[in-house]
N, C-alpha and C positions, 0 to 999 in steps of 0.2 A: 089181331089176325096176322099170320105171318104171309110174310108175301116174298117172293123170289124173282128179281128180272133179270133176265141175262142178255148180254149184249157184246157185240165186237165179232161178231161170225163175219163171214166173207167169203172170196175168191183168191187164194194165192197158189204162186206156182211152187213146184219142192225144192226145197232151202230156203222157203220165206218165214216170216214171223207174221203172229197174231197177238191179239193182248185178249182174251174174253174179260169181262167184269159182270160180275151177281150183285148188286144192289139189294139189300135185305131191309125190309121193315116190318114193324110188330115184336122184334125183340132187338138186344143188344150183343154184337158179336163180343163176345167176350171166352172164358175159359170153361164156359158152360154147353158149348155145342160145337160140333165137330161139324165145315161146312168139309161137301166132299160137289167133286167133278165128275160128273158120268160123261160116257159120251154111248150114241147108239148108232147103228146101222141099219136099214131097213128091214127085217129078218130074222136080226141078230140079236141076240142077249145084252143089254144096257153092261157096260164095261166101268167098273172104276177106272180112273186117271190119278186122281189125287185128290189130298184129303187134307185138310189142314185144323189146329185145336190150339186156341189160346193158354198156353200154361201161364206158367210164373211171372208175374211183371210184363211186359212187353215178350218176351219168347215164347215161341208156340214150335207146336212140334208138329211136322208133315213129313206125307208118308205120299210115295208114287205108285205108280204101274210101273215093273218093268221095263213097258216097252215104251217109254215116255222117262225116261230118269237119266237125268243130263240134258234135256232136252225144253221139258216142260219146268216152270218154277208157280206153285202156287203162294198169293199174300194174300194178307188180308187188312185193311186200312179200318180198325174197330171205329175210327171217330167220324170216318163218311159210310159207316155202315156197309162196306164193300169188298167184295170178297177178287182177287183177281185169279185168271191162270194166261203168264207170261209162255208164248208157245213159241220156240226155235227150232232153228232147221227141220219145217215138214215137211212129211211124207207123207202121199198119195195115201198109202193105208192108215192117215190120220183122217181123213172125212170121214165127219159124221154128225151128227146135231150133239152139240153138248147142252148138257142139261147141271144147274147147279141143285145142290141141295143141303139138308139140315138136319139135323139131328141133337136132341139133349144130352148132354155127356161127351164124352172124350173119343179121338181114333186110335185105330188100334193097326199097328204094324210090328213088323221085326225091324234088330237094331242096325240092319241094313238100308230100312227106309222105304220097303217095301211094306204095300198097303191092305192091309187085310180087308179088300173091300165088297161089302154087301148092301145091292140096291134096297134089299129087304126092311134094311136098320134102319132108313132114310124115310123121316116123317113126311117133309116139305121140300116142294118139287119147282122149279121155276118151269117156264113153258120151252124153254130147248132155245139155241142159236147155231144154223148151220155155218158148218166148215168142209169147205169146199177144198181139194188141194189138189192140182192136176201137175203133167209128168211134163 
């Protein structure tokens, strides 16, 4: 059974950092599944963030949002089963509950590293960590 838990939400003010971390069990992050970062707003449409896929050896290939790119860095630690998303300099219109997730197969972006993301494709859901960011 796959399971997704996310953790490292909070309260910070803009220009701070966050670290979130997805701990995954029931399968093995490997080059078989593409973990991606939602985040949602109360109202609002669950947004991709970033998306990260185990290729070749140790290289994996990620892909962002826009409006997170230079800012946000997703990894992924295959041997603690743990997917992270490093978040720098925030902004007020980054709260919102992030949510990890999974998928079988690979992500898909352009070779700018923009992410072609769809909550749709997304099997496995973890239950959300709020990110609070004030002015």
């Amino acid at each position: 059974q796959v399971q997704l838990v996310e953790s490292g939400g909070g309260s910070v003010q803009t220009g701070g950092s966050l670290r979130l971390s997805c701990a995954a069990s029931g399968f093995t992050l490997s080059r078989h599944y593409c973990m991606g970062w939602f985040r949602q707003v109360s109202g609002k449409e669950r947004e991709g963030v970033a998306a990260a896929y185990a290729a070749l050896g140790t290289t994996y290939l990620s892909y962002y949002a826009d409006s997170v790119k230079g800012r946000f860095t997703i990894s992924q630690d295959n041997d603690n089963h743990t997917v992270y998303l490093q978040m720098h300099s925030l902004k007020p219109e980054d709260t919102a509950k992030y949510y990890c997730a999974a998928v079988g197969g690979r992500c898909y972006g352009d070779h700018a590293g923009s992410w072609f993301a769809s909550s749709t494709d997304f099997d496995y859901w973890g239950q959300g960590t709020q990110v609070a960011v004030s002015s």
